[in-house]
C-alpha positions as CSV (number, residue, x, y, z in Angstrom):
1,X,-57.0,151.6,41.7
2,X,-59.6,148.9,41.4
3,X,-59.1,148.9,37.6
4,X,-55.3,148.3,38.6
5,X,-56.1,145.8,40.8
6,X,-58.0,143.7,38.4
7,X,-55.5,143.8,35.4
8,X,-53.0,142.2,38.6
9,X,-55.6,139.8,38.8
10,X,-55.6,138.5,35.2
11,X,-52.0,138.6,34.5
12,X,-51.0,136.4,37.4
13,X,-54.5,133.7,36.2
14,X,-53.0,134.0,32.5
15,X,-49.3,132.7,34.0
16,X,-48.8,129.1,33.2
17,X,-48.5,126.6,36.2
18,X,-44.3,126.3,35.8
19,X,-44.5,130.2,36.1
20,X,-46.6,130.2,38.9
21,X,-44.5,127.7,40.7
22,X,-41.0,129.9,40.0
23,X,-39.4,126.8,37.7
24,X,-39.6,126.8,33.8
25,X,-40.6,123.3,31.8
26,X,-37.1,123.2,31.1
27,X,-35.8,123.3,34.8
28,X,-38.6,120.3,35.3
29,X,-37.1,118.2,32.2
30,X,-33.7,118.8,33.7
31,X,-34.4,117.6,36.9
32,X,-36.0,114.7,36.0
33,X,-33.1,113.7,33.6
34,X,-30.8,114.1,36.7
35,X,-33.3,112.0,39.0
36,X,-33.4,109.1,36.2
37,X,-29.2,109.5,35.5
38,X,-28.7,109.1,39.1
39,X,-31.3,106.1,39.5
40,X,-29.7,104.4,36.8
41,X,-26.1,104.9,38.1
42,X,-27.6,103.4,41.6
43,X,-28.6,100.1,39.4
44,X,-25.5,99.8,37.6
45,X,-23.5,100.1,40.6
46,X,-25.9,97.6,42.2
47,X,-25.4,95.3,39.3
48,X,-22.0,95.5,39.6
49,X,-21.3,94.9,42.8
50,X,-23.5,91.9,42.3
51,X,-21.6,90.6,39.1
52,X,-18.3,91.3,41.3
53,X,-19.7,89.0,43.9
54,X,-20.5,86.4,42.5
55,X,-17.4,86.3,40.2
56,X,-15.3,86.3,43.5
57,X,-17.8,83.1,44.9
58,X,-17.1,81.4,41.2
59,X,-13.1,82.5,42.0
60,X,-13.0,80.7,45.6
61,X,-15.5,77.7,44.9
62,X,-12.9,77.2,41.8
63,X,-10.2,77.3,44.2
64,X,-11.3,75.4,46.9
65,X,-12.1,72.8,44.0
66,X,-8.9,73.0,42.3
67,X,-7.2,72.1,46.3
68,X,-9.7,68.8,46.6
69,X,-8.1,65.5,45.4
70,X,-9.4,63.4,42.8
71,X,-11.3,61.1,45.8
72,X,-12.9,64.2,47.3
73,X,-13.9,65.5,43.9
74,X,-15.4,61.9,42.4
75,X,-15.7,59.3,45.1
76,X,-17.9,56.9,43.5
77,X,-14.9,56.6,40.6
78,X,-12.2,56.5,42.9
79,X,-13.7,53.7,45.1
80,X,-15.0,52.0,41.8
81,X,-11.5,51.3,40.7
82,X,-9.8,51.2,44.0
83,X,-12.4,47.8,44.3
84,X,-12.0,46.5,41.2
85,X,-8.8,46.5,41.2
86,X,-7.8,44.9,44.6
87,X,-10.3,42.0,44.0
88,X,-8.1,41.2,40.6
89,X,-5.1,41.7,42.3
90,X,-6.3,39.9,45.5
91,X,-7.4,36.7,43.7
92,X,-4.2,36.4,41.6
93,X,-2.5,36.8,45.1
94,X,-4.6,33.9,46.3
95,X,-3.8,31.7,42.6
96,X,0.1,32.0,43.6
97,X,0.5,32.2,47.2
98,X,-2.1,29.5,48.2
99,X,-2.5,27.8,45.3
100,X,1.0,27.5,44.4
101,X,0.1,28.4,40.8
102,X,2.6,29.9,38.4
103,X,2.4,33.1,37.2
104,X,1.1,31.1,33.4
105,X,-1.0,29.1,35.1
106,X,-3.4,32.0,36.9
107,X,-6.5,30.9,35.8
108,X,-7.8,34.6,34.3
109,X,-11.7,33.6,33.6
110,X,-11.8,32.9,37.2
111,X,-10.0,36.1,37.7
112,X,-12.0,37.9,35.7
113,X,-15.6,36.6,37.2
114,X,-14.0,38.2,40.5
115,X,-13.0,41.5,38.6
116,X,-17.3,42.1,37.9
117,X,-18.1,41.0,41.5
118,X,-15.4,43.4,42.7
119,X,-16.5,46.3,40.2
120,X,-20.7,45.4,40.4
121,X,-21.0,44.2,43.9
122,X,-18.0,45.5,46.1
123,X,-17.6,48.6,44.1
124,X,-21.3,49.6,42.7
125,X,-23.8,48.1,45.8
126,X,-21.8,48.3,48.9
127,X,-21.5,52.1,47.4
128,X,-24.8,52.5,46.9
129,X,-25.7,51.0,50.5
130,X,-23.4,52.3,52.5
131,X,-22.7,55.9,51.3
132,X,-26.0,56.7,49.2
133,X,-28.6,54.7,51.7
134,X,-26.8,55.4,55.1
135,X,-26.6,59.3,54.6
136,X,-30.2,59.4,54.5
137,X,-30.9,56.3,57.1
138,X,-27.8,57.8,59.8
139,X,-28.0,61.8,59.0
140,X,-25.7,62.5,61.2
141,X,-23.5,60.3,59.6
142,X,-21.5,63.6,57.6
143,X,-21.6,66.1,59.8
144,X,-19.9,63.3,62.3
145,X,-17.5,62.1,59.8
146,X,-15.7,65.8,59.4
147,X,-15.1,66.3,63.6
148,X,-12.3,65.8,65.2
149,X,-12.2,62.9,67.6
150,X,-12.4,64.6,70.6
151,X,-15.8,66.1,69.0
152,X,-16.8,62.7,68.3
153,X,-16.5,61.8,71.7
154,X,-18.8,64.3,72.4
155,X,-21.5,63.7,69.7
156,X,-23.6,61.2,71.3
157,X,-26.3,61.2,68.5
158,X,-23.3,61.0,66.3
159,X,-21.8,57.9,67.6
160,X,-25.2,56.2,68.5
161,X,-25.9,56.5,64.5
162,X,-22.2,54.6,64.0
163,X,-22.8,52.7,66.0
164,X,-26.1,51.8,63.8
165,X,-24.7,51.5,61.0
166,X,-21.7,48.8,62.5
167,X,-24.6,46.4,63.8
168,X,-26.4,47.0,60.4
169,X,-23.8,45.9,58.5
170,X,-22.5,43.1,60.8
171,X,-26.0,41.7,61.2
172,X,-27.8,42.1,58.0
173,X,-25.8,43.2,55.1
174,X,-22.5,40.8,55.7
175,X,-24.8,37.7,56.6
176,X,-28.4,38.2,54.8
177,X,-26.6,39.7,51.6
178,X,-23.0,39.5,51.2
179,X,-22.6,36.0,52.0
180,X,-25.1,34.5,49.5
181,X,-23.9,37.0,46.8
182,X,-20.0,35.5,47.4
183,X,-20.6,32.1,47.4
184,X,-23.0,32.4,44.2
185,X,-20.1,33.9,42.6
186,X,-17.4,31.0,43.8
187,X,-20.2,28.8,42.0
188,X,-19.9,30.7,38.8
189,X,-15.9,30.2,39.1
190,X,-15.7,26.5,40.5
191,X,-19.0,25.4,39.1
192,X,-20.0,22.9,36.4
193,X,-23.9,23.9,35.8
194,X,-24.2,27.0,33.5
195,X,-28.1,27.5,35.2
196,X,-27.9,30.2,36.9
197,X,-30.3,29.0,39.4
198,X,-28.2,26.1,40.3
199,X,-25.2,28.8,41.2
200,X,-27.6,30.5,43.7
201,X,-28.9,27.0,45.0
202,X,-25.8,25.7,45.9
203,X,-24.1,29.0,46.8
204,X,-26.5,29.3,49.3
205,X,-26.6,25.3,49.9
206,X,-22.8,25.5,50.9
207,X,-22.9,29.4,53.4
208,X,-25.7,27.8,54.7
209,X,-23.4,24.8,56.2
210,X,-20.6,26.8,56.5
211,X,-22.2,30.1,58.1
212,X,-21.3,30.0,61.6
213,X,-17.7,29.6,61.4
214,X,-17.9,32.3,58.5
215,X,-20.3,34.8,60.1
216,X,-17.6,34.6,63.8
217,X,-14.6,35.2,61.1
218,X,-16.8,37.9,59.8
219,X,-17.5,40.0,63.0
220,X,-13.9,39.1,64.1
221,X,-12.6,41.8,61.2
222,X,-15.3,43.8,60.0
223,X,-16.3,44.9,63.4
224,X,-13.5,46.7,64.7
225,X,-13.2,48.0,60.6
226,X,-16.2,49.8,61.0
227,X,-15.9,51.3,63.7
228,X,-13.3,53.1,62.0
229,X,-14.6,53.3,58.8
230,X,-18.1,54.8,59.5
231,X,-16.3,57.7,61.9
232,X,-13.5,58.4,58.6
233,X,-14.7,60.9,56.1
234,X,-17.1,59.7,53.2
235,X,-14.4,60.0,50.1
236,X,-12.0,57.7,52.0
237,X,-14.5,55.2,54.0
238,X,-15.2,53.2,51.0
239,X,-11.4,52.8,49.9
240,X,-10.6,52.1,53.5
241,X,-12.7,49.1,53.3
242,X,-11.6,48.0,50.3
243,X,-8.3,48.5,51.4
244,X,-8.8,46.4,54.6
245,X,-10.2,43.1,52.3
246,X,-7.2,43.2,50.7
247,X,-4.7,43.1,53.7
248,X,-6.7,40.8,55.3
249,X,-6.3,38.4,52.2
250,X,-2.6,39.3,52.1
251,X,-2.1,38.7,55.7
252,X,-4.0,35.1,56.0
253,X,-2.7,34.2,52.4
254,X,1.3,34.9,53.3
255,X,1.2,33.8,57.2
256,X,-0.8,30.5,56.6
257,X,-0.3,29.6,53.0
258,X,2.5,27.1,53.2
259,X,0.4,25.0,55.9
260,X,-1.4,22.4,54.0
261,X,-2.9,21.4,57.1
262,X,-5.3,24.3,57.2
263,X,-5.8,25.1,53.9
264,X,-9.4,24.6,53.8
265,X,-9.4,27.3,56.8
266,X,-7.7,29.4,55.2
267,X,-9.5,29.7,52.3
268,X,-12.7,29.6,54.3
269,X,-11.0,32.7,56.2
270,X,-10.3,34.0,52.6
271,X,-14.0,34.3,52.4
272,X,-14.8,36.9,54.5
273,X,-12.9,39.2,52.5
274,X,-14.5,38.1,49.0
275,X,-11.1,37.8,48.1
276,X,-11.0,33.6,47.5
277,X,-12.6,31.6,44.7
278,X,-12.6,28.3,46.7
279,X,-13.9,27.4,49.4
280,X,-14.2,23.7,50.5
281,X,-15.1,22.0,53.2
């Protein structure tokens, strides 16, 4: 019985480890292989779901891209040309209707000295100023842009930061940089001096003496204008303005053109919309 016993003994010690545990090394390989297949199913799946997701964001940003308009999708272009172009047609507007010029006689160096201030100044800085500068000056000013105007009315923060960006304009920009930049441009136009220095001395010279009559015109139209243009939506606000320039040098051109008594007003008035090339007084 003992001897029994002991030969028990040895045979289950001489059993390997997979015997001992009831599973051969084969059942072990398998069951790995299935862990690792299954794993690796789990990833793929994973991946994709993953790929499928962000194919469909690709799919709806495309979309909702493809729905924008040409000013929504480039801005900065659209406004570019939308200045450029009113200045030129402005200007020739002011040649003909004021000036009584014929259409051979449109004097297209001058027109084309108010084509680069359009395109550089009206079109490039104001750009620069008023969309790049005042996001980051006024950050409320895109969120407040997209409500509706009852949600306006009820964005104080909101309107406060318009309401910013009006008096900045009104009391710095027009006056301190427009002003001086226009009437060194009507000295490159109506000029005799090709020193450059002498455009800005006398550009200067004559806003200087005419500034207060020029800065009331001023406030008279691009006040109320920007309080509309500063609560419209970015890819329109610049065009807006552009937009009102021109009318405004339509209206004064075609309503008071034919008066030669207040032709120097009236193209002083011109001024205000950098739409004129002379101004005397």
């Amino acid at each position: 019985m003992f001897a029994t016993n002991m030969i028990s003994r040895r045979l289950i010690a001489s059993r390997s480890p997979f015997q001992q545990i009831g599973r051969s090394p084969m059942a072990i390989r398998r069951s790995t292989n299935n862990t690792t297949t299954t794993t690796t199913a789990k990833d793929a799946a994973t991946k994709s779901e993953t790929i499928a997701a962000k194919s469909s964001t690709t799919t709806t940003s495309a979309a909702e891209e493809s729905t924008k308009s040409f000013a929504e999708r480039n801005p900065f272009i659209f406004q570019l040309g939308v200045a450029t172009a009113k200045t030129s047609a402005a200007d020739i507007m002011v040649q003909v209707v004021v000036e009584k010029k014929k259409w051979n006689e449109i004097d297209l160096k001058r027109n084309g000295i108010f084509v680069v201030f359009g395109f550089a100044y009206l079109g490039g800085f104001q750009y620069w100023l008023m969309v790049n500068k005042f996001n980051k000056w006024f950050p409320t000013r895109a969120r407040f842009a997209t409500l509706t105007l009852g949600e306006k009315l009820k964005d104080t923060a909101g309107m406060i930061d318009a309401l910013k960006m009006v008096a900045f304009d009104v009391f710095v920009h027009l006056p301190l940089i427009y002003f001086p930049c226009y009437y060194t441009c009507k000295e490159i136009v109506t000029g005799t001096s090709w020193n450059p220095l002498v455009w800005m001395k006398d550009g200067v010279s004559k806003y200087w003496n005419n500034k207060e009559e020029d800065c009331l015109a001023m406030i008279k139209l691009w006040g109320p204008s920007d309080c509309i243009q500063f609560s419209m939506p970015i890819h329109i606000s610049m065009p807006f303005r552009h937009l009102v320039s021109f009318f405004w040098t339509a209206y004064v051109s075609f309503t008071r053109g034919g008066s030669n008594e207040e032709d120097n007003k009236l193209k002083r008035t011109l001024s205000v919309s950098g739409d004129s090339a002379k101004i005397e007084k």
